[in-house]
MIKE-228559 format. One record per residue (C-alpha): x, y, z; residue in three letters. Coordinates in steps of 0.05 Angstrom, whole numbers, always signed. Layout:
REM residues N
nuke c1:X, c2:Y, c3:Z, rest:ALA
...
***
This chain:
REM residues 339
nuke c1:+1883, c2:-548, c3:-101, rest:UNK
nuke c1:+1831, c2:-598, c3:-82, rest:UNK
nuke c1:+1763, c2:-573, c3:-56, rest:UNK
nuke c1:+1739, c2:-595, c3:+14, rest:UNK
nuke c1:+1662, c2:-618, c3:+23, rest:UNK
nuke c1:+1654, c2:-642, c3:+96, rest:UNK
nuke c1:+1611, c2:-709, c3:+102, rest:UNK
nuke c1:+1548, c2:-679, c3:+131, rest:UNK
nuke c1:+1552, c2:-623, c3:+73, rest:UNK
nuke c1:+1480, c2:-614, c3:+52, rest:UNK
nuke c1:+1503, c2:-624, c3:-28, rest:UNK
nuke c1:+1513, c2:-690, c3:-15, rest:UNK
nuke c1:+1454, c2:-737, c3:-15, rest:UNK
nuke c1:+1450, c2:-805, c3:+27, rest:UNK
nuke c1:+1400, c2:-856, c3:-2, rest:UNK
nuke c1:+1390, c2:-914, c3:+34, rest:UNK
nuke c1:+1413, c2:-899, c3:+110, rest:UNK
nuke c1:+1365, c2:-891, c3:+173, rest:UNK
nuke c1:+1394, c2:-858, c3:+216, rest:UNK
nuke c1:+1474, c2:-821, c3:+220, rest:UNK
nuke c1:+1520, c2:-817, c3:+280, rest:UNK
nuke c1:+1554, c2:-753, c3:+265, rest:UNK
nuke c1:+1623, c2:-729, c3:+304, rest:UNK
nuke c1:+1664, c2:-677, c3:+295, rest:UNK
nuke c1:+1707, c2:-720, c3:+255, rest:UNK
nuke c1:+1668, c2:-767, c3:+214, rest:UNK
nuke c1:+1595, c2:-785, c3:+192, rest:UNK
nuke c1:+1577, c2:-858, c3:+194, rest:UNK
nuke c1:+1508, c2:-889, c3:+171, rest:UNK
nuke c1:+1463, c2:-942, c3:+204, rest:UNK
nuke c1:+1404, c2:-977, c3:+177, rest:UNK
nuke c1:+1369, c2:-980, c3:+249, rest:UNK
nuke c1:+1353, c2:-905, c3:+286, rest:UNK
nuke c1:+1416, c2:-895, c3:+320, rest:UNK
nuke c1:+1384, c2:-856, c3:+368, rest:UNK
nuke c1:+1346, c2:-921, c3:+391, rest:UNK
nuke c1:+1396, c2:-976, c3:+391, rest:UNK
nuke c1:+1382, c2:-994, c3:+466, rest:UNK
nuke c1:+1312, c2:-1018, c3:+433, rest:UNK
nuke c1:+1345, c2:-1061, c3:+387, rest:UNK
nuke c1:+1373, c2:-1132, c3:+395, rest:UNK
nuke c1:+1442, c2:-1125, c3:+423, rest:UNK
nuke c1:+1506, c2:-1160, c3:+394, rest:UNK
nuke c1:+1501, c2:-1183, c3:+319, rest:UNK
nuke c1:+1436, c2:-1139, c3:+299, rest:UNK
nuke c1:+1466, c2:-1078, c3:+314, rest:UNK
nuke c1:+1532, c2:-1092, c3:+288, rest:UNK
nuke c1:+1499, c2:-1116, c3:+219, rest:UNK
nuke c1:+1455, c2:-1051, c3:+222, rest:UNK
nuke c1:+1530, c2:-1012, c3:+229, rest:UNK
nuke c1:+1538, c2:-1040, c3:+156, rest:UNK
nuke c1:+1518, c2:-989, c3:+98, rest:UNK
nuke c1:+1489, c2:-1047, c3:+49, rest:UNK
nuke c1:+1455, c2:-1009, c3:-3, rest:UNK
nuke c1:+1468, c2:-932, c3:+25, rest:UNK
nuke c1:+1485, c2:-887, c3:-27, rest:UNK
nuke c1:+1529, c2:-814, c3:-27, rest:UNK
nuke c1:+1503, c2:-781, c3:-94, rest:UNK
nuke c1:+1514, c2:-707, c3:-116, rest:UNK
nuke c1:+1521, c2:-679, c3:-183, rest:UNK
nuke c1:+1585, c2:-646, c3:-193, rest:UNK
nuke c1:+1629, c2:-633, c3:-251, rest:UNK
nuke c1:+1689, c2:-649, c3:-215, rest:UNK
nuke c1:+1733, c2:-692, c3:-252, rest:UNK
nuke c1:+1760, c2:-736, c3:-195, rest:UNK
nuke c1:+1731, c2:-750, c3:-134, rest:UNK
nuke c1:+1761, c2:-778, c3:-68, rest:UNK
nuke c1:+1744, c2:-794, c3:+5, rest:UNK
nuke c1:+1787, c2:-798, c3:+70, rest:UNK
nuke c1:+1754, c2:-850, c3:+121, rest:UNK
nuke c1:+1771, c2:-880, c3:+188, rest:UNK
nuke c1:+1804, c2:-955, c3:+168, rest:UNK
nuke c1:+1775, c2:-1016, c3:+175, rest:UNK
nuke c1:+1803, c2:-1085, c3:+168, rest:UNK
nuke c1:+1746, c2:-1117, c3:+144, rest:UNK
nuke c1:+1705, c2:-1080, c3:+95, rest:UNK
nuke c1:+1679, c2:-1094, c3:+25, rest:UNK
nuke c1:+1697, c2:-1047, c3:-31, rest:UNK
nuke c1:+1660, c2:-979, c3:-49, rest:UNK
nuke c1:+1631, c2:-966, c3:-115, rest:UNK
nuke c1:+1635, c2:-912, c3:-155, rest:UNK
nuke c1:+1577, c2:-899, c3:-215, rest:UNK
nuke c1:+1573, c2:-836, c3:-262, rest:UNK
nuke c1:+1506, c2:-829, c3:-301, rest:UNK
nuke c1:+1483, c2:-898, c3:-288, rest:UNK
nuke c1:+1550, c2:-931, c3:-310, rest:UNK
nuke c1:+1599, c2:-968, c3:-259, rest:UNK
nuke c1:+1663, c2:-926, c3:-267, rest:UNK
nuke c1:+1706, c2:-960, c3:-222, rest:UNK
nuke c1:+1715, c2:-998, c3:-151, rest:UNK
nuke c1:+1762, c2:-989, c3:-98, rest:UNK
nuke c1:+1780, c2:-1042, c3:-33, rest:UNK
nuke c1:+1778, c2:-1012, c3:+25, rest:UNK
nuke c1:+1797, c2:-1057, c3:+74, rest:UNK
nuke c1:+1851, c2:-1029, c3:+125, rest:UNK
nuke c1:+1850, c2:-965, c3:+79, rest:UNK
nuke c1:+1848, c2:-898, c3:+103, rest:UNK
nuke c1:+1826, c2:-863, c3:+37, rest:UNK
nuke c1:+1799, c2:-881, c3:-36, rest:UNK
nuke c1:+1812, c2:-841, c3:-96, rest:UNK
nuke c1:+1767, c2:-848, c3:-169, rest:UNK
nuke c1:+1799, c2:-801, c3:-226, rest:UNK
nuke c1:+1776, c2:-789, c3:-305, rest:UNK
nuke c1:+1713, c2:-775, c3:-301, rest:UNK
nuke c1:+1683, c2:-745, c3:-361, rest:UNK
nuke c1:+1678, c2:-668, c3:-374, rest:UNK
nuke c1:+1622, c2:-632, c3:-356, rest:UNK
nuke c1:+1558, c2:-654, c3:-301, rest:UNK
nuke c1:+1550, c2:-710, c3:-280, rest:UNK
nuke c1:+1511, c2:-759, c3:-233, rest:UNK
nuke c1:+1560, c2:-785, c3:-184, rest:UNK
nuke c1:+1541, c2:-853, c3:-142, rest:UNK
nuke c1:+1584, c2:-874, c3:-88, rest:UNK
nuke c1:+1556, c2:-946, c3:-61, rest:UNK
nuke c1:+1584, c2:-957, c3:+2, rest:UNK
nuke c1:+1619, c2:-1021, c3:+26, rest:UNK
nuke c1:+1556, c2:-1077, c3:+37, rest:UNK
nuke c1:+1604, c2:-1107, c3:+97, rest:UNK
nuke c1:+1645, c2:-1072, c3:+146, rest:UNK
nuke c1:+1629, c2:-1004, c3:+179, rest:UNK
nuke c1:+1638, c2:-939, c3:+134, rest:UNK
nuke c1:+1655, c2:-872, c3:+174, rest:UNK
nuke c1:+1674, c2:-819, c3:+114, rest:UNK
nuke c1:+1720, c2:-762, c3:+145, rest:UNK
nuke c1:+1708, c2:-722, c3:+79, rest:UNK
nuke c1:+1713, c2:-716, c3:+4, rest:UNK
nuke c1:+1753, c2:-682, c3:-43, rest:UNK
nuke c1:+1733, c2:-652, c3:-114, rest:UNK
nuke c1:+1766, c2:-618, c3:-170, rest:UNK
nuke c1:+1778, c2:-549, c3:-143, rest:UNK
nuke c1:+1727, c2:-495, c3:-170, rest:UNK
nuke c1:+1675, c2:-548, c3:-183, rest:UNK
nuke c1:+1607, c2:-548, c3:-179, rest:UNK
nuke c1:+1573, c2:-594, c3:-124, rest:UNK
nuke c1:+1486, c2:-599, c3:-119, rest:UNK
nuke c1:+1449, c2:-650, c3:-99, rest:UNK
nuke c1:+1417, c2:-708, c3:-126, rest:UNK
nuke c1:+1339, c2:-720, c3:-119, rest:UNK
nuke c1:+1319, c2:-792, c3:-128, rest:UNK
nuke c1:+1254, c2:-783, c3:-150, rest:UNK
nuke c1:+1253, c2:-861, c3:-168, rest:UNK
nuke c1:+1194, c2:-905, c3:-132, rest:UNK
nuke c1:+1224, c2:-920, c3:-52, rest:UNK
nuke c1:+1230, c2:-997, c3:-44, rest:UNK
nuke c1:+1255, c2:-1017, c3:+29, rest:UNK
nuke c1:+1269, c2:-1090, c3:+33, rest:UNK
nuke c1:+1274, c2:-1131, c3:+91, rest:UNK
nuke c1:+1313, c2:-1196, c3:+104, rest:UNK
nuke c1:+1368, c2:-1236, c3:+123, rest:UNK
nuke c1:+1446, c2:-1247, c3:+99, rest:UNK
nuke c1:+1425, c2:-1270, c3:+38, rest:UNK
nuke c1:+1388, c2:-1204, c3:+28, rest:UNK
nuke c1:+1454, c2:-1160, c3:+62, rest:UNK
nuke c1:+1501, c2:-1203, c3:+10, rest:UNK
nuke c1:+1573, c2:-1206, c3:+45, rest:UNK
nuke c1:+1599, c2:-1246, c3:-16, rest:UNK
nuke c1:+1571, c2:-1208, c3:-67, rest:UNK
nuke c1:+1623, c2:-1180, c3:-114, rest:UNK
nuke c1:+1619, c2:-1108, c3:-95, rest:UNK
nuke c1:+1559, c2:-1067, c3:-64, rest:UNK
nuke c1:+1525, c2:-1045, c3:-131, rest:UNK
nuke c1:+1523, c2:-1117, c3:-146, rest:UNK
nuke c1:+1484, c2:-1153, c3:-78, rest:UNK
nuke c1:+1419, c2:-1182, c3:-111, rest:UNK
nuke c1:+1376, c2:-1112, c3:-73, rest:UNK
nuke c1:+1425, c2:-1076, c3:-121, rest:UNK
nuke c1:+1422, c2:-1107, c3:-183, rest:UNK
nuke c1:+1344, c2:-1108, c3:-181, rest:UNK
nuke c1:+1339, c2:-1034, c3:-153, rest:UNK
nuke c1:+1386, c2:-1003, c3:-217, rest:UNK
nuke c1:+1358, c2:-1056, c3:-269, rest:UNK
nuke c1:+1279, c2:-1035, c3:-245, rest:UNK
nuke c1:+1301, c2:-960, c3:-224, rest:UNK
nuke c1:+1281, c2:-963, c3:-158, rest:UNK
nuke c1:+1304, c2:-920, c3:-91, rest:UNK
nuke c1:+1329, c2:-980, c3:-51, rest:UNK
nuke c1:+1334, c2:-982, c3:+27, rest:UNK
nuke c1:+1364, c2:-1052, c3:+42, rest:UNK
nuke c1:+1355, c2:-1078, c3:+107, rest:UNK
nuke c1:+1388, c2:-1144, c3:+106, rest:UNK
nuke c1:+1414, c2:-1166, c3:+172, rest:UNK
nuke c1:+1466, c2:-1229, c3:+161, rest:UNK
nuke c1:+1438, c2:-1265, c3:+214, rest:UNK
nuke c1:+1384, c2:-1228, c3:+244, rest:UNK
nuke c1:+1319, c2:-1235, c3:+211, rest:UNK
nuke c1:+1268, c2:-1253, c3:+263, rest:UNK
nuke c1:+1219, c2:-1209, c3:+256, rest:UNK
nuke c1:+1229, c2:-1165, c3:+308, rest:UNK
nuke c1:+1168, c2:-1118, c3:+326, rest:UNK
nuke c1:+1217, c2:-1061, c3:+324, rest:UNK
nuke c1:+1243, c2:-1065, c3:+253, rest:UNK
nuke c1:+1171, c2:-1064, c3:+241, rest:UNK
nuke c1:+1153, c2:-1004, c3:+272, rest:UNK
nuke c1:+1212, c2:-978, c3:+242, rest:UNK
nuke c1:+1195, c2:-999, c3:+171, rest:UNK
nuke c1:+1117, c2:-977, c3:+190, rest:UNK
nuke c1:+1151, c2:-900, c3:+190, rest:UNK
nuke c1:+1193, c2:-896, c3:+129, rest:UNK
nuke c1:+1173, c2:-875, c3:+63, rest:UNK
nuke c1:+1165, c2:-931, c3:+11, rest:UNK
nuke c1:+1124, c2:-938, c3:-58, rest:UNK
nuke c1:+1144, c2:-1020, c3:-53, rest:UNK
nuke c1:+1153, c2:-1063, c3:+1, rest:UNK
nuke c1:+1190, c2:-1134, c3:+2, rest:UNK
nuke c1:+1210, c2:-1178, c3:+53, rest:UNK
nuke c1:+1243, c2:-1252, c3:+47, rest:UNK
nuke c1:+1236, c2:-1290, c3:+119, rest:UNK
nuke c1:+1258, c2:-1365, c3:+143, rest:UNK
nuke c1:+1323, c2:-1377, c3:+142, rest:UNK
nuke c1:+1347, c2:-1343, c3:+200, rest:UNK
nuke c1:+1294, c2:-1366, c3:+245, rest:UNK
nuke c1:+1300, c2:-1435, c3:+210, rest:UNK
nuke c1:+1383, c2:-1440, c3:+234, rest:UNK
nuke c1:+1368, c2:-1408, c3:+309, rest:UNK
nuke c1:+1303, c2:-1447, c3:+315, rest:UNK
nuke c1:+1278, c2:-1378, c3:+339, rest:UNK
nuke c1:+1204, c2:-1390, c3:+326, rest:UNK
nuke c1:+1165, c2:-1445, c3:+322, rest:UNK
nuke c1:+1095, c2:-1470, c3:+291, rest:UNK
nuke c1:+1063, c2:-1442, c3:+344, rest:UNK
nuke c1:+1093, c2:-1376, c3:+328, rest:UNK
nuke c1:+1122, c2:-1371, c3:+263, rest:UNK
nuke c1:+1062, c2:-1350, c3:+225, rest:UNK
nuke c1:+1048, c2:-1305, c3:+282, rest:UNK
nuke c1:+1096, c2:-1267, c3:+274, rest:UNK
nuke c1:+1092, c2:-1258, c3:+201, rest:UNK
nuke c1:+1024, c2:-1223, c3:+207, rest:UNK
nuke c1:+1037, c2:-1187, c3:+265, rest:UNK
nuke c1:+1103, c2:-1155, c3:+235, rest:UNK
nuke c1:+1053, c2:-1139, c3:+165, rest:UNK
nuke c1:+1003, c2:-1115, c3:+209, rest:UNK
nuke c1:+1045, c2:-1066, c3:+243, rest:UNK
nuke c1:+1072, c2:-1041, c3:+179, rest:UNK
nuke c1:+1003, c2:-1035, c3:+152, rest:UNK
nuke c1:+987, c2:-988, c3:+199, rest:UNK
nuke c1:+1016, c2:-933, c3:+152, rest:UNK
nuke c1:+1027, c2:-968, c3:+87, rest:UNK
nuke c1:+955, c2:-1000, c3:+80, rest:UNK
nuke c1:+954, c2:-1008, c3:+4, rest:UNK
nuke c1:+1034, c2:-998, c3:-12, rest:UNK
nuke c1:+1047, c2:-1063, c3:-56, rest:UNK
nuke c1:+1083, c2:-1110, c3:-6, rest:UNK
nuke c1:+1117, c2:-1180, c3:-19, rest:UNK
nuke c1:+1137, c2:-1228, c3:+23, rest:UNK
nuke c1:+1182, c2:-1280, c3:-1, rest:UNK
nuke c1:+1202, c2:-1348, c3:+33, rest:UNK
nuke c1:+1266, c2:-1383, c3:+41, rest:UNK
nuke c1:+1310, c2:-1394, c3:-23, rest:UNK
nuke c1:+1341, c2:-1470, c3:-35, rest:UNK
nuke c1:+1387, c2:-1496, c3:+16, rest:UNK
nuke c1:+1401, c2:-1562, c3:-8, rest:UNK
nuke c1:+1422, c2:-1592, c3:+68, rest:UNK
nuke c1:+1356, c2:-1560, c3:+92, rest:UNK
nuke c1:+1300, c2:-1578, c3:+43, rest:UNK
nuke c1:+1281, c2:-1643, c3:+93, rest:UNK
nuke c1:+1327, c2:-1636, c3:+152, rest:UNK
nuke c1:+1276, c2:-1615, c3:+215, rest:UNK
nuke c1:+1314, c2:-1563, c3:+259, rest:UNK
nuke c1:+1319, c2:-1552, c3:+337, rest:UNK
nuke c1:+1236, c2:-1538, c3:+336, rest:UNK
nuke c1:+1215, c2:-1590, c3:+283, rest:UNK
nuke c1:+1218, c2:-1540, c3:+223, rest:UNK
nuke c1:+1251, c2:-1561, c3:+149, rest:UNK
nuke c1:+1248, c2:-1500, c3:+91, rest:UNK
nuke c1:+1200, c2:-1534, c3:+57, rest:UNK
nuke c1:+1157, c2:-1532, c3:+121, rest:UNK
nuke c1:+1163, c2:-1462, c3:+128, rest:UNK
nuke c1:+1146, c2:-1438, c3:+52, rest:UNK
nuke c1:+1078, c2:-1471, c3:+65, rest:UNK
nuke c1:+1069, c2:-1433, c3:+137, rest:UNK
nuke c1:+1089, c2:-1360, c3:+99, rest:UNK
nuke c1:+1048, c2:-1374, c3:+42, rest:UNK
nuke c1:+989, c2:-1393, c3:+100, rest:UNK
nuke c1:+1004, c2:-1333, c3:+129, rest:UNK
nuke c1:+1004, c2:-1283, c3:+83, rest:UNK
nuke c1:+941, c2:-1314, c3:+49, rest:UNK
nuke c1:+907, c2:-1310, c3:+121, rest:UNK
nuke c1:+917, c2:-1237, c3:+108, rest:UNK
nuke c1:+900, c2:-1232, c3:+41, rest:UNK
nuke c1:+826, c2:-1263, c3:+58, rest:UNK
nuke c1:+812, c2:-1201, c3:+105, rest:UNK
nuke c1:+816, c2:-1160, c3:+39, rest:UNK
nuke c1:+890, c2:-1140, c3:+37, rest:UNK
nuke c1:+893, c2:-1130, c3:-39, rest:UNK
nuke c1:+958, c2:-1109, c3:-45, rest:UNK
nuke c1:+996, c2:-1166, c3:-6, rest:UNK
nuke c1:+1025, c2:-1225, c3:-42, rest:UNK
nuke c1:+1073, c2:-1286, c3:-28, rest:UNK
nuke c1:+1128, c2:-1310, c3:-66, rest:UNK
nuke c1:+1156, c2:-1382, c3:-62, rest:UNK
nuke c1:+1237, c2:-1370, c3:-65, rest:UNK
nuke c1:+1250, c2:-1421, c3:-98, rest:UNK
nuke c1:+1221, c2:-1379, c3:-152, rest:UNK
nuke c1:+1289, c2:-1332, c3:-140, rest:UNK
nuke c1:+1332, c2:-1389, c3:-125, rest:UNK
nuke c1:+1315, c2:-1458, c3:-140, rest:UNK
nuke c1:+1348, c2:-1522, c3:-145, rest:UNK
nuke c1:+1378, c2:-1507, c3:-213, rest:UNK
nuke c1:+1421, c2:-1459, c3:-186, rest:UNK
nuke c1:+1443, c2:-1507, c3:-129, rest:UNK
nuke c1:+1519, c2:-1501, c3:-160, rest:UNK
nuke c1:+1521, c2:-1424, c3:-137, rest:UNK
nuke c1:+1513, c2:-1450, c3:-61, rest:UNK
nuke c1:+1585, c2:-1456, c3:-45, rest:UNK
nuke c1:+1564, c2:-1464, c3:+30, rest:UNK
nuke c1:+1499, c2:-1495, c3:+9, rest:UNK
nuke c1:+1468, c2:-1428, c3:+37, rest:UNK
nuke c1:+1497, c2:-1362, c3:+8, rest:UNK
nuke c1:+1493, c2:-1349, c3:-61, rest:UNK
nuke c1:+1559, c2:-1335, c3:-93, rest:UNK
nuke c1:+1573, c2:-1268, c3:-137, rest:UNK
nuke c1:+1546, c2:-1298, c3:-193, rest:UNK
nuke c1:+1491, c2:-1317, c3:-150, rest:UNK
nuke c1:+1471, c2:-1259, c3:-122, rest:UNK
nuke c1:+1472, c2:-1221, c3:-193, rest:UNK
nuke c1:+1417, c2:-1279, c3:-220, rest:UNK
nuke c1:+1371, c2:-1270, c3:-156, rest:UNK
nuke c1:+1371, c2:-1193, c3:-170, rest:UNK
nuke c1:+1349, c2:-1205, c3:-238, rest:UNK
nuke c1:+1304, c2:-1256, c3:-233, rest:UNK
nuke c1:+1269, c2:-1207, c3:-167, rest:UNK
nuke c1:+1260, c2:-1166, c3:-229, rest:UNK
nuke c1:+1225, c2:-1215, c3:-276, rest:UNK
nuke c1:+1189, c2:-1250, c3:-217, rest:UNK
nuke c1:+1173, c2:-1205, c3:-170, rest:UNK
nuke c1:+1174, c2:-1127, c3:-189, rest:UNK
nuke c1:+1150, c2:-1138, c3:-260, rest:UNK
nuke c1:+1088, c2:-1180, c3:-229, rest:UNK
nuke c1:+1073, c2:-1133, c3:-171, rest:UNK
nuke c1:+1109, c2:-1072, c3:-177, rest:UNK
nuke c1:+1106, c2:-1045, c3:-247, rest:UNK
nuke c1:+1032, c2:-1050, c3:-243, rest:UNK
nuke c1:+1032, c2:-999, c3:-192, rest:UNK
nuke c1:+1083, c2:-956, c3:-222, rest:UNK
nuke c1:+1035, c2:-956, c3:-289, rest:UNK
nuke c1:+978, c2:-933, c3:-245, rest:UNK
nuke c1:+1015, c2:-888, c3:-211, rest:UNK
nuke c1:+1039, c2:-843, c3:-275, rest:UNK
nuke c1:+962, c2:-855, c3:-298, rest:UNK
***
């Protein structure tokens, strides 16, 4: 008979959420306080922050099979399942009511589940191997929260270990807390206050695009509001190593001028103004990234939409975040750190 661990059992660690709306029935994450949404944009940002892109349930159990009842939804990415560090298997769970992962090796080991990057998750329970042993995990690996738009949150990715945050947090061993909105990166004070109170070793944030498409800001305000939301953040992560990353290629947008006069190539020059505006007041620890260094005009066949990355996309991005961005910035600190 199948033992019974409820979703707000305190064996089971979530990595990667904000905030939980917990019933009697079901737990779901967020990745905005849920407690606050009436201080959040309405519409579209709170129904991206409903997603779980890059939450986590891990445990270490030596069950041998492990499954999950949840309430259905028709559109929803898959959920991942790894064991030690290994993918072991992935399971659709659009319009499904349950998912199931059996064989897992004898004896304990470290169980993953990453949960679906789009669609709403709200896990009714899990089941284990009955007499087995359930504990949780600690990730004691460096917190990186990054910040961004769709291309960050990674729809068409091929599962949810595999969005470019995730392939970069495993390959650099990193505690990721993605906060990707499809859509809805514009800065907004509040995600900054919000990012201002979590715990994080390494900070990251890619901005443009979003604001580029809705013509939300402007060159009177663009640059603006790129060091007031690093200035807010600041506030309680003076010296935390922080990137900030401008827009990736977008073939259609490299010279076209938007609603508010804007093209991407425009706006790479006003973030790397901006963040070197900050710099020059003695913030050490702040650097900008040109994204075409991520995602260039080499990889221009990978733009099926001449905006989103593909799968194969999104998997290069995350390793070349690695090679151009946390090796530069991060792994210094992480040296120093064990120093």
């Amino acid at each position: 008979m199948a033992q019974q661990v409820r979703p707000d059992d305190p064996r089971l660690s979530w990595q990667g959420a904000i905030s939980f709306n917990d019933t009697n029935g079901w737990r779901m994450p967020w990745r905005i306080p849920y407690q606050e949404l009436a201080l959040f944009p309405p519409h579209a940002l709170r129904e991206r922050a409903a997603m779980p892109a890059g939450v986590r349930i891990s445990c270490h159990s030596d069950t041998t099979a492990i499954t999950g009842q949840v309430e259905p939804v028709e559109e929803c990415s898959a959920i991942d399942l790894y064991c030690n560090g290994e993918l072991h298997g992935s399971v659709s769970l659009a319009g499904q009511t349950g998912f199931a992962f059996d064989g897992l090796p004898a004896g304990e080991n470290l169980l993953e589940l990453w949960l679906p990057q789009h669609g709403e998750f709200r896990l009714r329970g899990l089941e284990i191997s009955d007499g087995a042993t359930i504990r949780p995990y600690e990730d004691a690996r460096p917190k990186w929260v990054t910040y961004g738009s769709s291309i960050t949150h990674c729809r068409t990715a091929e599962s949810p270990s595999f969005t470019w945050p995730a392939v970069a947090a495993r390959k650099h061993g990193l505690n990721l807390t993605c906060l990707g909105y499809g859509g809805n990166c514009h800065l907004e004070p509040m995600i900054a206050r919000m990012i201002r109170e979590l715990p994080a070793d390494f900070l990251s944030m890619k901005a443009g695009i979003n604001i580029y498409g809705s013509g939300s800001l402007n060159i009177r305000t663009f640059q603006s509001a790129i060091i007031g939301f690093v200035q807010i953040v600041r506030e309680k992560h003076p010296d935390t190593p922080f990137v900030v990353i401008s827009p990736i290629f977008s073939p259609p947008r490299e010279t076209t001028r938007n609603a508010v006069e804007f093209t991407l190539a425009d706006m790479r020059q006003e973030v790397a103004e901006a963040v070197q505006a900050i710099k020059d007041r003695g913030d050490a620890n702040l650097h900008c990234v040109n994204g075409l260094e991520l995602f260039g005009s080499d990889l221009a066949h990978l733009l099926p939409d001449d905006l989103h990355p593909d799968a194969e996309g999104y998997k290069i991005m995350g390793h070349n975040f690695v090679d151009k961005v946390a090796s530069r910035f991060f792994a210094k600190a992480q040296t120093a750190a064990v120093a």
